[in-house]
N, C-alpha and C positions, 0 to 999 in steps of 0.2 A: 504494500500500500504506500503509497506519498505522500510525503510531508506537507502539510496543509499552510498554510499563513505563513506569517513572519520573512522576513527579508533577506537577501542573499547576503552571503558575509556576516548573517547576525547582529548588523551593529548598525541596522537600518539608513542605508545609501550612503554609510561614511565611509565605505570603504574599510573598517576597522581602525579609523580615524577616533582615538581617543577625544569625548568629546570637550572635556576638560582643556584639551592639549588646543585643541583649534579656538576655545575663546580665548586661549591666552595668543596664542597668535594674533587672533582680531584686535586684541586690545593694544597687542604693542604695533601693528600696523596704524590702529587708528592714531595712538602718540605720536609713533613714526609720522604721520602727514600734517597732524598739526604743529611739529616743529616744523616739518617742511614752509608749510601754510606760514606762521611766523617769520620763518626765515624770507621769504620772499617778501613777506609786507615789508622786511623794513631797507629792503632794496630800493634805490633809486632806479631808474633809467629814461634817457635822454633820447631825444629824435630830433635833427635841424632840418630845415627845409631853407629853399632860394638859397643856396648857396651858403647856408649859414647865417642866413639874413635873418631866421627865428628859428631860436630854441628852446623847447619844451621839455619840463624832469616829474614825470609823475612818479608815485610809489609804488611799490608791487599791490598796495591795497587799491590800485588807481584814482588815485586822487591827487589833481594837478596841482605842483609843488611850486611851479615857477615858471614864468612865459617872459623869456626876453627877443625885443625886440630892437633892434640897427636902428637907426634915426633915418638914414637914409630908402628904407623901405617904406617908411610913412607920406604916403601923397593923396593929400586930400581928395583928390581927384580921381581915385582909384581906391577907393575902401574898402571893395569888393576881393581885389585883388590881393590884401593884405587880409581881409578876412579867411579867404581860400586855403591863406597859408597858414597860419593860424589852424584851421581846421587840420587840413593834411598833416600836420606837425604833433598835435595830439593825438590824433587816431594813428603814425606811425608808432606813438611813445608806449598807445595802448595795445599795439599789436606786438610790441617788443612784451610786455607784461603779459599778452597772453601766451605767449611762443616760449618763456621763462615757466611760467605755470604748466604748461603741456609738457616740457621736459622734465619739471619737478617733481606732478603730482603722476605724470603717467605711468612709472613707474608700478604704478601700485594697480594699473586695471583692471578695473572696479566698474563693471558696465552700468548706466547711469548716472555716473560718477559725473562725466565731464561733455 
């Protein structure tokens, strides 16, 4: 006759995965990422645009730290044009902080996650 119920391996889909053993992994992975998570907020990173004409430093938390702007890029008559850069300038600083995050946190894929 055949064994009825219960799971292959006995240790129900863990493979014989002590279960003990895997919350403590979870737990030092989750530490593991919020040092990571830490470590990055308190990173700076910069993006210039026109030639260096503006520079932007947001935090790994993205929050813009500092926006310097040349004297000679400011033309009243073109504010649109300094606008533009300005834009372009932060979204590359935010695109350096998410490219920083993707190589920090990914490590750990975690589907969901990111």
């Amino acid at each position: 006759m055949a064994k009825r119920g219960g799971f292959p391996g006995g240790m129900g889909g863990f493979g014989g995965m002590n279960l003990n053993q895997l919350m403590k992994e979870a737990k030092k992975m989750q530490a593991d990422m919020e040092k990571s998570q830490e470590e990055l907020g308190q990173k700076e990173f910069e993006a210039s645009c026109g030639g260096g004409a503006i520079s932007v430093k947001v935090s790994g938390m993205k929050e813009v730290k500092e926006i310097k702007i040349k004297k000679e890029v400011v033309d009243p008559e073109d504010v649109e044009m300094l606008e533009d850069l300005i834009l372009t300038c932060i979204n590359e600083a935010l695109r350096k902080v998410d490219s920083a995050q993707s190589a920090s946190l990914g490590k750990y894929n975690i589907p969901g996650l990111m």
